[in-house]
N, C-alpha and C positions, 0 to 999 in steps of 0.2 A: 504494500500500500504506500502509496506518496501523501505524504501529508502536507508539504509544504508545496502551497499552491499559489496560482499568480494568474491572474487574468490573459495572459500569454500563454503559462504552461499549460490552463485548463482546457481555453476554447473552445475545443474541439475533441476532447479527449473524456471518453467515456471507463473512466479506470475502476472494472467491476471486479478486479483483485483484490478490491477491501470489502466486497460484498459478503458476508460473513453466509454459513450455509450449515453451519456446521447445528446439531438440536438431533430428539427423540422423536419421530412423526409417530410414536404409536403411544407414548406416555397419554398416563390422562391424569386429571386432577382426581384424588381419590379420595377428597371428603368436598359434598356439594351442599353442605349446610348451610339455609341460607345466613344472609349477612345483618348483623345488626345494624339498623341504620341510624345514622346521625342527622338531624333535620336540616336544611339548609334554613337560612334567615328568611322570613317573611315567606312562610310556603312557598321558596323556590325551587331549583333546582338545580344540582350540583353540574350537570349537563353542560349546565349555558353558563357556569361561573367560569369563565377563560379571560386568562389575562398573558401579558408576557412576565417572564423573570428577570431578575437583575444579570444571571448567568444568560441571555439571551432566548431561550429556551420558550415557548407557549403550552401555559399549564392549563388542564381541564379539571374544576373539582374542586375539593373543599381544603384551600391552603393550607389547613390545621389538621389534614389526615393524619393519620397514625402510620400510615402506611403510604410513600411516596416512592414513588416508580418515575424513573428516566430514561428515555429510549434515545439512543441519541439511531436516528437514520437518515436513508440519504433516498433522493427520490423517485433515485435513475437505477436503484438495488431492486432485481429480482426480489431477492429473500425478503426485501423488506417489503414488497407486496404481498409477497404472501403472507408474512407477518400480518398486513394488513387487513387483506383476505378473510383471515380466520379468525383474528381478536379482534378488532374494534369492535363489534358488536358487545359483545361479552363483558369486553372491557370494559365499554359507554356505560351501558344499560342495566351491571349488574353491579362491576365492581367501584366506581367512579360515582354513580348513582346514587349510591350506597353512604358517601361520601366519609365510607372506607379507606377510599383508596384516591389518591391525584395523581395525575400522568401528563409528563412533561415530556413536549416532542424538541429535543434538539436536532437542527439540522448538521449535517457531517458529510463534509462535502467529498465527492468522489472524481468531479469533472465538470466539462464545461455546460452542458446539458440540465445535470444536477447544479450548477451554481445560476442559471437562469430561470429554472424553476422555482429555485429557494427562494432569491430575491420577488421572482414577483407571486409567492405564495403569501411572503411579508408583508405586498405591500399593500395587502386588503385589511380592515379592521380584526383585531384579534379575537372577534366570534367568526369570523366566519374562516379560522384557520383551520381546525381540525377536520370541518366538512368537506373543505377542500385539497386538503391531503388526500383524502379518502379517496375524494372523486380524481385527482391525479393520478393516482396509483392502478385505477382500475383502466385509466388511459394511457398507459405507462407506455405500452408497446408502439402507440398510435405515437405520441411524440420522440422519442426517439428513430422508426421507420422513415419519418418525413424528411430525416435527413440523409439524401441522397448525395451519390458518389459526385456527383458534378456541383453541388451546392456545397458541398463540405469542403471541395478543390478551389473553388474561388473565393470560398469566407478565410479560407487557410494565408490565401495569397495580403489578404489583409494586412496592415499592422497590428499586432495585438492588443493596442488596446480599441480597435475599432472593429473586431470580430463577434463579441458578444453579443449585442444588439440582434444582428444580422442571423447569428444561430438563432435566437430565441424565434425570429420572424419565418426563419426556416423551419421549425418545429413548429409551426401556427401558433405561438403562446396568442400572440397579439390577439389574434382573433379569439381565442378559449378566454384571456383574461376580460376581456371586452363584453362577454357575456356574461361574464359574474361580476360587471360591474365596476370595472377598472378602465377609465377612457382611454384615449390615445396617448392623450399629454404627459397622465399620471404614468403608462406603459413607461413609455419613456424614460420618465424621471427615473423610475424604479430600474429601471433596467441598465442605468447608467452611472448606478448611486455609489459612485468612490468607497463612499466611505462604508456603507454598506456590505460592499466586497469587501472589503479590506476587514472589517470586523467577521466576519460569516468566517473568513480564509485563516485568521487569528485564535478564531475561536474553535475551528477544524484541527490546528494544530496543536493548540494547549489542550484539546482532550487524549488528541494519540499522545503527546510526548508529559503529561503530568496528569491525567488521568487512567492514562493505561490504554482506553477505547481502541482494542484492533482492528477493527473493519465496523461494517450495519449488518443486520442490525444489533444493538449491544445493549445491556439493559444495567440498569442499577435500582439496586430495592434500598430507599433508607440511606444511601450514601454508599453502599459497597456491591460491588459489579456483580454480579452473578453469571453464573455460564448455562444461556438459555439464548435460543437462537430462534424459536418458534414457541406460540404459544401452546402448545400441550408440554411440553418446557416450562416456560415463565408461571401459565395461571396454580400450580400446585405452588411454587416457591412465595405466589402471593398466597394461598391459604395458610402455607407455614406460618409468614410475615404477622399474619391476622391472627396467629394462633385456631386455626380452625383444623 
């Protein structure tokens, strides 16, 4: 895996070497008791309590769980589609719900692709990031295919810091983000955000080189990483977590 990334090295480069694969597909959770739940404020609901974190990160859920889960992934990872695939639901609606449990998506960048995604996954308000993960990942295949051999040859020829854009518009982002509500202008801006790179690429590498994080997807229960790579994996180590 490269972790030290640069709007140059990345552009075009789809680095699924840090895409982690490794998990049990046949484990299951083996106690399904359900969960005592903690009430959110004013009848709400732990669902829609999304905010960002100081560590950059966009958490779903009740700040004050007992139980905090961090997934750092990346948007352009197989595995972390499937991750996606098979937990969010679960995750949302039973363990998050519950406000049991919070889960924080940090992004972990793998390449150029995944760093145009990420930016303009950010650059919509922090409710509507996790829905849009979701629905990215289920489109995963569809934005990476768009970029063909002869579009990838003359973004290449670019200088690198004027490649970016130009991939995102190859992979239709423009048009996908433009339907959930992101103008042209806003595209743009987000797609060009200095400093946004430069934090997302920062924050990529202080997880590989001072938190350990080997590839995506990766998780952390409580502050300490766990080696679970799917969820029939992950969801028993949160029962553990919960004492269940």
């Amino acid at each position: 895996m490269k972790a030290a990334l640069s709007v140059g090295t990345m552009a075009l480069t789809i680095a699924l070497a840090g895409c982690n694969g490794s998990g049990n597909t046949t484990a299951t959770a083996q106690n399904e008791a359900p969960l005592e739940q903690i009430a959110a404020p004013n009848n709400g609901d732990w669902r829609t309590t999304i905010s960002q974190t100081p560590e950059g990160g966009y958490r779903m859920g009740n700040p004050n769980a007992p139980v905090k889960l961090v997934e750092y992934g990346s948007l352009t990872c197989p595995h972390c589609k499937q991750f996606s695939d098979e937990a969010t639901a679960t995750l949302r609606d039973t363990y998050v719900r519950s406000g049991q449990v919070s889960w924080e998506f940090r992004n972990f960048l793998l390449g150029g692709p995944d760093l145009a995604l990420s930016l303009l996954v950010r650059c919509q308000p922090p409710a509507a990031f996790f829905t849009t993960i979701e629905d990215v990942y289920t489109r995963q295949h569809e934005f990476i295919d768009a970029i063909d051999q002869q579009e990838s040859t003359r973004i290449s020829a670019l200088p690198p810091e004027q490649q970016l854009e130009p991939l995102a518009r190859a992979m239709d982002l423009d048009t996908y983000f433009a339907r959930r509500g992101v103008p042209e202008a806003r595209f743009a801006q987000c797609i060009g955000d200095a400093g946004q790179i430069q934090a997302l690429t920062d924050r990529t590498q202080r997880a590989a080189a001072e938190e350990g994080v080997p590839g995506t997807p990766s998780f952390f229960i409580n502050g300490t990483r766990v080696e679970a790579g799917l969820w029939n994996d992950l969801e028993p180590l949160l029962r553990t977590a919960l004492g269940r």
